[in-house]
N, CA, C and O of each residue as an XYZ file, in Angstrom:
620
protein
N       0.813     -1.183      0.000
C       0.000      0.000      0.000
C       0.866      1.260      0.000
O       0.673      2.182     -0.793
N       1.827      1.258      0.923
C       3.022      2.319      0.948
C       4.318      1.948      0.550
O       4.851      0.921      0.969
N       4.803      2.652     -0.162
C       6.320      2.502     -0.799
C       7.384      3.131      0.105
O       8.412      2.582      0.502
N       6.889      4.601      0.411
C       8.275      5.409      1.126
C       7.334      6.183      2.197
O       6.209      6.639      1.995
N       8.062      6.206      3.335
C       7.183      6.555      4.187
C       8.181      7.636      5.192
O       9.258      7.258      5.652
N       7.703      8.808      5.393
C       8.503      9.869      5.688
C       8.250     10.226      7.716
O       7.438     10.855      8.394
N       9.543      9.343      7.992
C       9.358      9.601      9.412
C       9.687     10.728     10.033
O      10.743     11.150      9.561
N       9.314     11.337     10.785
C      10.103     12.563     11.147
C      10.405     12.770     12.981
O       9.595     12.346     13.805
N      11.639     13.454     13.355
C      12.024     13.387     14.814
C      12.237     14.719     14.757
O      12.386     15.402     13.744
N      12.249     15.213     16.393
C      12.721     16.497     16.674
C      13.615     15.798     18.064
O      13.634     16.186     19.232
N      13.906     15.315     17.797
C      14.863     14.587     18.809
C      14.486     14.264     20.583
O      15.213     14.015     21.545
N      12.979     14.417     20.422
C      12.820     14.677     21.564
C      12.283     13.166     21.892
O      12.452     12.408     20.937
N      11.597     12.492     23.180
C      11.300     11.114     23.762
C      10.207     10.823     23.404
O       9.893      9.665     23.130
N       9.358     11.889     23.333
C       8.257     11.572     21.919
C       8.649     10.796     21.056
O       8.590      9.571     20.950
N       9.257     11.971     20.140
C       9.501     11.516     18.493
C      10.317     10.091     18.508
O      10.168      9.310     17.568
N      10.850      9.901     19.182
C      11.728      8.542     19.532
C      11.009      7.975     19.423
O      10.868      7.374     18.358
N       9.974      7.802     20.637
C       9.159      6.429     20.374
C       8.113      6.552     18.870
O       7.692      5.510     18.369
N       7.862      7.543     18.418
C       6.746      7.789     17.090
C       7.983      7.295     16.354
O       7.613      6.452     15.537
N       9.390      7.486     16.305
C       9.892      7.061     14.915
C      10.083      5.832     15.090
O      10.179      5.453     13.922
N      10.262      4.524     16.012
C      10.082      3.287     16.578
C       8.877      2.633     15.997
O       8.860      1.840     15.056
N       7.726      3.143     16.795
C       6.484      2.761     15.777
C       6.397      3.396     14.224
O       5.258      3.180     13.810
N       7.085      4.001     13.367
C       6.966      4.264     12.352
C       7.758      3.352     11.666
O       7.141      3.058     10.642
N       8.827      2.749     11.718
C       9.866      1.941     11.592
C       8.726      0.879     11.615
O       7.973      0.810     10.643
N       8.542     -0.082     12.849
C       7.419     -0.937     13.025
C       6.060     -1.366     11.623
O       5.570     -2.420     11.218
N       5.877      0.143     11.262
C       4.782      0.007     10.480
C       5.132      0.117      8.941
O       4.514     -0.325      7.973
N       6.124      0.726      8.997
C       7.078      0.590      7.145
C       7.060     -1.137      7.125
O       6.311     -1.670      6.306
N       7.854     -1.963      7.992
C       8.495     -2.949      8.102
C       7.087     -3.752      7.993
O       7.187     -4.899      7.556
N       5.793     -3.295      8.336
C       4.800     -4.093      8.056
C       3.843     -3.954      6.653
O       2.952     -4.745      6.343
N       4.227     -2.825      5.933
C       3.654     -2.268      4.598
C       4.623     -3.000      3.633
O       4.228     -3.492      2.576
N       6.153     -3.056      4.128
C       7.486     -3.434      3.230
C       7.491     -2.171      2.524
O       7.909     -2.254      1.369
N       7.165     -1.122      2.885
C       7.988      0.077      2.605
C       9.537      0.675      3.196
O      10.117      0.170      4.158
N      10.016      1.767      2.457
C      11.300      2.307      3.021
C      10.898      3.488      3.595
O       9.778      3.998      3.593
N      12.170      3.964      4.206
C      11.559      4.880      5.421
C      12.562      6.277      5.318
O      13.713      6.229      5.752
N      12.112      7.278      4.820
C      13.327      8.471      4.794
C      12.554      9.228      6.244
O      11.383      9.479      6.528
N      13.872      9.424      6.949
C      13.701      9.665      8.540
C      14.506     10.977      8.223
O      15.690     11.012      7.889
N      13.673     12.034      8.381
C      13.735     13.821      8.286
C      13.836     14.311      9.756
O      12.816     14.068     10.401
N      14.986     15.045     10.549
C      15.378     16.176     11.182
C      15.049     17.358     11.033
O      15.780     17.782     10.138
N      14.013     18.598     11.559
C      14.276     19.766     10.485
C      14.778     20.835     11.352
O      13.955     21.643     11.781
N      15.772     20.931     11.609
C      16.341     22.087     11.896
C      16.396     23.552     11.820
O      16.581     24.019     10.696
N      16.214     24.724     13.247
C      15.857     26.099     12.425
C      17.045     26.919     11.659
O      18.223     26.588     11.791
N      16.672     27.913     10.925
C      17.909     28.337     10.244
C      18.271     29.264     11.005
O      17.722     29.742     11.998
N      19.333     29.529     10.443
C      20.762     30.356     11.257
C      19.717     31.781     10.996
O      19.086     32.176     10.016
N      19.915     32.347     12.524
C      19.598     33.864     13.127
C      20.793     34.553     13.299
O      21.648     34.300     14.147
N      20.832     35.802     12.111
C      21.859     36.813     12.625
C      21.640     37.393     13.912
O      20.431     37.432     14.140
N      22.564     38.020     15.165
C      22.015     38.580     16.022
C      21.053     39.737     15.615
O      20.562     39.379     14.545
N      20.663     40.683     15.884
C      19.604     41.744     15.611
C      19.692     42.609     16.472
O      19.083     43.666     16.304
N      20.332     42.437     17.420
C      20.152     43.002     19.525
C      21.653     43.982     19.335
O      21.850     44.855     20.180
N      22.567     43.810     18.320
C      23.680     44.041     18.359
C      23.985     44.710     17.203
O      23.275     44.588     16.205
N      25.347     45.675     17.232
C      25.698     46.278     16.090
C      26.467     45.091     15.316
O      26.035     44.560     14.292
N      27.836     44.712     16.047
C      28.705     43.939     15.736
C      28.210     42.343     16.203
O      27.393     42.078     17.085
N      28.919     41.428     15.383
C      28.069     40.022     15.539
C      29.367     39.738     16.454
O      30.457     39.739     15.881
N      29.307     39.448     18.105
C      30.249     39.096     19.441
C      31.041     38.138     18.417
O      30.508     37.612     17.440
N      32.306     37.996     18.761
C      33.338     36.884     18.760
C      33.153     35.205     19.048
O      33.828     34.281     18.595
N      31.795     35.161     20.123
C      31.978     34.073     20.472
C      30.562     33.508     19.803
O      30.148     32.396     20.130
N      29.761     34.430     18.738
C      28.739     33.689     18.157
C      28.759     33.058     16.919
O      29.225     33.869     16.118
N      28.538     32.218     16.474
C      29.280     30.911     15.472
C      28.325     31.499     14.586
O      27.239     32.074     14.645
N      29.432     31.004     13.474
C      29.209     31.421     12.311
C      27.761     30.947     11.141
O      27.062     29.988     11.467
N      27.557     31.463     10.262
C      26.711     30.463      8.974
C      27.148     29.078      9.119
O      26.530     28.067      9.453
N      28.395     29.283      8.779
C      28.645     27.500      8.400
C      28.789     27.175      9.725
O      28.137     26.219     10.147
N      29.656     27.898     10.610
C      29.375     26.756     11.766
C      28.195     26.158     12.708
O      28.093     25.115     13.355
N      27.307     27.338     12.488
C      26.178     26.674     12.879
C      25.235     25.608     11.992
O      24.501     24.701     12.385
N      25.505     26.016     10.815
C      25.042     24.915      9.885
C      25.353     23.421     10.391
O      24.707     22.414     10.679
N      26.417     23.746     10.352
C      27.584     22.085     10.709
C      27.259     21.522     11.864
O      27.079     20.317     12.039
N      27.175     22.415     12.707
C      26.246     21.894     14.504
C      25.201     21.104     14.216
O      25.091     19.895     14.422
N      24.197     22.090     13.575
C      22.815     21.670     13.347
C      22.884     20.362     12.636
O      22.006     19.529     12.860
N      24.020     20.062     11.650
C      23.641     18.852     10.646
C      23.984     18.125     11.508
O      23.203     17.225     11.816
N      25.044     18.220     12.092
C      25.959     16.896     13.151
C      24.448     16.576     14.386
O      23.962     15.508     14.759
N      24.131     17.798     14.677
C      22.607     16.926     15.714
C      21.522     16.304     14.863
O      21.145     15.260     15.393
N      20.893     16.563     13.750
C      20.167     16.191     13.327
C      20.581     14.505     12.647
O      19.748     13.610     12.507
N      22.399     14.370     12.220
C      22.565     13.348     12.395
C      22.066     12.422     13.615
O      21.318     11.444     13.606
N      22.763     13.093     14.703
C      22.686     12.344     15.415
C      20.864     11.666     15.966
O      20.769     10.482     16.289
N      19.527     12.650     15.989
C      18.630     12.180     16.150
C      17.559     11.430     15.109
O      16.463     10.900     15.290
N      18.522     11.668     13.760
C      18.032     10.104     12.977
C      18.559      9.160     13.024
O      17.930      8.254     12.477
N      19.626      8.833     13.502
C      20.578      7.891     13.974
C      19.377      6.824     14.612
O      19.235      5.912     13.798
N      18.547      6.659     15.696
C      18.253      5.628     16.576
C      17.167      5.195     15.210
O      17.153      3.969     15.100
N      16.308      5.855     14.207
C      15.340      5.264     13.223
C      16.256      5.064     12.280
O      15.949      4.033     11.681
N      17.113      5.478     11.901
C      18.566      4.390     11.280
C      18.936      3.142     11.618
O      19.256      2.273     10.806
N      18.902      3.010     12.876
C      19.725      1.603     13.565
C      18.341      1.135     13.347
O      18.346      0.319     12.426
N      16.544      1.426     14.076
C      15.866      0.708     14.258
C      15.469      0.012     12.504
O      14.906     -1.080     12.418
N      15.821      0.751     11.337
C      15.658      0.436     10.408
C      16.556     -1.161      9.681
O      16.242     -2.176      9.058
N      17.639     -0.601     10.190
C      18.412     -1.991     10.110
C      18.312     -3.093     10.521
O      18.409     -4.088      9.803
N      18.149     -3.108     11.464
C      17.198     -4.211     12.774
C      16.197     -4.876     12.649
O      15.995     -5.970     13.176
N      15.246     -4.093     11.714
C      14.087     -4.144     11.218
C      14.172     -5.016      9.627
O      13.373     -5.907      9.341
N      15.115     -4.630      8.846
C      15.218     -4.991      7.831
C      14.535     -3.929      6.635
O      14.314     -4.259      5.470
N      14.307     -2.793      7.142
C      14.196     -1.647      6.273
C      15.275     -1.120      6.000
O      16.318     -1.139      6.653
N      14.944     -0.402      4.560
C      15.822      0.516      3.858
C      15.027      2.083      4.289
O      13.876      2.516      4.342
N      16.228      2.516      4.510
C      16.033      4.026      5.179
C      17.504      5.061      4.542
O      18.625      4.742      4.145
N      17.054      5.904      4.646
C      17.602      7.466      3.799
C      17.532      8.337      5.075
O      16.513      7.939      5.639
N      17.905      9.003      5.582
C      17.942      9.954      6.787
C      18.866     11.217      5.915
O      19.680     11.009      5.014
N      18.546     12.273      6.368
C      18.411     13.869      5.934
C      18.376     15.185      7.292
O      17.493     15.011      8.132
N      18.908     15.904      7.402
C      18.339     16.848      7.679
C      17.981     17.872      6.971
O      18.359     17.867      5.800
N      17.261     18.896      7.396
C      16.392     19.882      6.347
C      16.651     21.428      7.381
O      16.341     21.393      8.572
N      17.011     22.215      6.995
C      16.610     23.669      7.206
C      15.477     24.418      6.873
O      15.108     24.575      5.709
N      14.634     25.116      8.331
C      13.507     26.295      7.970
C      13.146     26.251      8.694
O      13.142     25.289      9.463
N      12.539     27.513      8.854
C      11.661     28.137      9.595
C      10.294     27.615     10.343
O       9.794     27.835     11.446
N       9.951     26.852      9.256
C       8.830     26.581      9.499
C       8.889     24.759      9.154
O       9.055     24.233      8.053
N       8.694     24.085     10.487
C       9.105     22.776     10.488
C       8.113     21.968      9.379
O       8.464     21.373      8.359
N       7.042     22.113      9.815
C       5.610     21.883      9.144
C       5.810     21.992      7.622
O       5.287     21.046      7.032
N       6.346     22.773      6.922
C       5.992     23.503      5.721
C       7.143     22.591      4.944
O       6.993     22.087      3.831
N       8.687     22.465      6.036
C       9.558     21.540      5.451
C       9.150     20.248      5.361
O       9.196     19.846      4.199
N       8.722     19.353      6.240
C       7.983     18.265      6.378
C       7.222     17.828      5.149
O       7.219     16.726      4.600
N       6.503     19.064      4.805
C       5.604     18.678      3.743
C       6.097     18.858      2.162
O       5.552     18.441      1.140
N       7.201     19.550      2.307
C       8.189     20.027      1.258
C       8.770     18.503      0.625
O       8.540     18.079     -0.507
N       9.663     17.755      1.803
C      10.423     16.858      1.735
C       9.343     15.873      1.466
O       9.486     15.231      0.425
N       8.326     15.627      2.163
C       7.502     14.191      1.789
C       7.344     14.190     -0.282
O       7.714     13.378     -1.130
N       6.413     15.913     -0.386
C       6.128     16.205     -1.724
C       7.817     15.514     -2.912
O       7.916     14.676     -3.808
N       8.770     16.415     -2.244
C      10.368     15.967     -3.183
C      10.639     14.797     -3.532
O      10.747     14.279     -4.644
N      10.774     14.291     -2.192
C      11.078     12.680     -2.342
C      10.115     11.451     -2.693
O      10.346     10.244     -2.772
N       9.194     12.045     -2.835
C       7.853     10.978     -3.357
C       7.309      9.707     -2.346
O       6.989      8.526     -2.478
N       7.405     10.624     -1.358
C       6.557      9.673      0.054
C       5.031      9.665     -0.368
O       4.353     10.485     -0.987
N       4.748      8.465      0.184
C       3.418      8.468     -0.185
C       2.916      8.022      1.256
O       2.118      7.085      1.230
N       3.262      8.560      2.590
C       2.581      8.219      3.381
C       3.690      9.405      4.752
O       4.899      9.302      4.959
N       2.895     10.210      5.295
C       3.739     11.027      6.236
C       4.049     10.736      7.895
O       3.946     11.807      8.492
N       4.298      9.932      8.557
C       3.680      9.470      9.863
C       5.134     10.288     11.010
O       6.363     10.332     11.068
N       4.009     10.762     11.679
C       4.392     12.060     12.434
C       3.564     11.781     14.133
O       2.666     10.957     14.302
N       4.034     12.521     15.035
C       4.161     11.792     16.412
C       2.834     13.273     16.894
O       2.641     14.211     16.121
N       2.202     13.163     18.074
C       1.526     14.508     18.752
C       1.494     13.582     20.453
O       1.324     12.468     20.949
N       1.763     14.855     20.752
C       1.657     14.884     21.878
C       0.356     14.985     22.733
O       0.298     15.122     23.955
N      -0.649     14.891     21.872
C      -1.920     14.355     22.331
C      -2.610     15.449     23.256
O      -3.400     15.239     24.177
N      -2.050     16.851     22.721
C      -2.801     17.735     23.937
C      -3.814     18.513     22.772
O      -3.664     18.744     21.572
N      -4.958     18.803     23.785
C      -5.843     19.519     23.503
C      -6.275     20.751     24.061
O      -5.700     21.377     24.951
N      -7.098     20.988     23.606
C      -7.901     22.710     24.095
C      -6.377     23.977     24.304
O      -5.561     24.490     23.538
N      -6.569     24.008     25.283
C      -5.928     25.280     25.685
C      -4.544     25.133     25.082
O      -4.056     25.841     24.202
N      -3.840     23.809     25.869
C      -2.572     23.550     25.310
C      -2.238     23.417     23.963
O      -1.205     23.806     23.418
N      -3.222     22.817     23.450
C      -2.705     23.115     21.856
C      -2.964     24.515     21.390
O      -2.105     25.205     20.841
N      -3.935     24.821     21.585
C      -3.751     26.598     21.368
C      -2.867     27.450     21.407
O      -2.556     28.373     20.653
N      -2.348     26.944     22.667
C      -1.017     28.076     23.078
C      -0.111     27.436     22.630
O       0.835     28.208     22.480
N       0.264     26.000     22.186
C       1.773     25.722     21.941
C       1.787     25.611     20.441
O       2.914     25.409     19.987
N       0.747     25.698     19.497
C       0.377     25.279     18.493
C       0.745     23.587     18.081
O       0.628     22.637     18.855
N       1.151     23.537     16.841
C       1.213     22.071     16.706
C       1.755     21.374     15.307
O       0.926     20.838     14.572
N       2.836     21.383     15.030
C       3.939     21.246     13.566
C       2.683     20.013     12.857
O       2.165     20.098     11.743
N       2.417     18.807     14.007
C       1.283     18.165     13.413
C       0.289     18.610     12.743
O       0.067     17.999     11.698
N      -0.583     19.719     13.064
C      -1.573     20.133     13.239
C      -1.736     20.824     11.773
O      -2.640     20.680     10.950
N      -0.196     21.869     11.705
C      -0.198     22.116     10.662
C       0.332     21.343      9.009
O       0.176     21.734      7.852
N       0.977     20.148      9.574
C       0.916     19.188      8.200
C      -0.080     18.881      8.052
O      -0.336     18.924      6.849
N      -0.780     18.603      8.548
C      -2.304     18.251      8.401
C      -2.785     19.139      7.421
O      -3.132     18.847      6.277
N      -2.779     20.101      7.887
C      -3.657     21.635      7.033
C      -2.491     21.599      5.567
O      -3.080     22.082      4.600
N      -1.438     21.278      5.304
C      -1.222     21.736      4.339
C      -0.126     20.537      3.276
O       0.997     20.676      2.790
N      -1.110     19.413      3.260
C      -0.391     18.027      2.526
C      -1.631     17.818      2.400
O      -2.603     18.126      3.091
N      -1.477     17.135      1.235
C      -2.585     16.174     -0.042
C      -1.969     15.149      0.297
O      -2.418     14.520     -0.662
N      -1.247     14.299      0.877
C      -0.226     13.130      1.138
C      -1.018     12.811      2.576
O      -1.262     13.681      3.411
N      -1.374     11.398      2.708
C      -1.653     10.891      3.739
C      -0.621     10.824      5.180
O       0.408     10.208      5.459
N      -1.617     11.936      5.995
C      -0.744     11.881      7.206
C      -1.281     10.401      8.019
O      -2.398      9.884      8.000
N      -0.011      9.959      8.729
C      -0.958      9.086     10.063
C      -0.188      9.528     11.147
O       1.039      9.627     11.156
N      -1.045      9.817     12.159
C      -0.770     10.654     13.471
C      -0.881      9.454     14.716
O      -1.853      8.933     15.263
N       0.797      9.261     14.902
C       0.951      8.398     15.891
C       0.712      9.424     17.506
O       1.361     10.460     17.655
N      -0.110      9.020     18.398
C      -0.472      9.983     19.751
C      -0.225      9.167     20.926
O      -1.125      8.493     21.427
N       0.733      9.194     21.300
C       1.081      8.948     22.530
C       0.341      9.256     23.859
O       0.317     10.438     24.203
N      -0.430      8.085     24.859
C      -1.652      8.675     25.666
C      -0.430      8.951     26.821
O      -0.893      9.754     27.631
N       0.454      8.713     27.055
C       1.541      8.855     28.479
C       2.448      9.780     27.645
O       2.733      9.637     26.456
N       2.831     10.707     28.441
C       4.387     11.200     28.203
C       5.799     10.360     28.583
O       5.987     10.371     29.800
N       6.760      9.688     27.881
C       7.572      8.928     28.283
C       8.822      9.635     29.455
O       9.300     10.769     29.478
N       9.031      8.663     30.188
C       9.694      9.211     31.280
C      11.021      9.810     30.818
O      11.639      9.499     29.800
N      11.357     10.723     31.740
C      12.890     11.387     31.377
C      14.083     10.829     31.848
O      14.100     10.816     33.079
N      15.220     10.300     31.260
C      16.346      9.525     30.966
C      17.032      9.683     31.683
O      18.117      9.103     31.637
């Protein structure tokens, strides 16, 4: 039913376990799995005339950002192997996580988006908004919204 299936992490104990069960469910379609990081882009200071000595550069913050985003597709990398899926891992730059998400599924020809929520409602989603919320609103590409009813404990 699915060919490529576009997991996505923000490195947090959430997305861990959503990219685990996403892995899980490629491996049960026999689809492959491109596992997306999206990282924000580099902020000149603004507060300042001169940019301080000790604030890193374009590229070096680029290079930070890629080296973490390695590192939090790394565990849906290994679980892919393990699994016996073929997986592609990426990170992506922007502003707007949501908009990349839906960028990268559209590029790479995912035909299935599966993305993690934190399962809050009313107020809390109001105020924190919701990167889910908004792939939703703006993909023709089938989302599936893995929702975690517990928050997983801290490490």
């Amino acid at each position: 039913m699915y060919r490529k299936i576009l997991v996505t992490t923000d490195g947090s104990a959430v997305s861990r376990m959503t990219a685990c069960a996403g892995v899980s469910f490629a491996q049960q379609m026999g689809a492959e799995v491109l596992a997306l990081f999206v990282a924000p882009e580099y902020q000149y200071p603004i507060y300042v005339e001169i940019i301080p000595p000790s604030y890193p550069s374009e590229e070096e913050y680029r290079a930070a950002m890629a080296r973490a985003g390695a590192e939090h597709v790394q565990s849906i990398v290994e679980a892919c192997a393990r699994k016996g899926v073929r997986c592609e891992a990426m990170t992506a730059f922007s502003e707007s996580a949501a908009l990349k998400i839906v960028d990268v599924a559209q590029n790479n020809g995912c035909d299935l988006i599966f993305i993690g929520s934190h399962g809050r409602s009313g107020w809390g989603q109001l105020l924190l908004g919701s990167v889910t919320n908004k792939v939703l609103s703006h993909t023709r590409i089938p989302v599936l919204v893995h929702r975690l009813l517990k928050e997983p404990q801290a490490e």
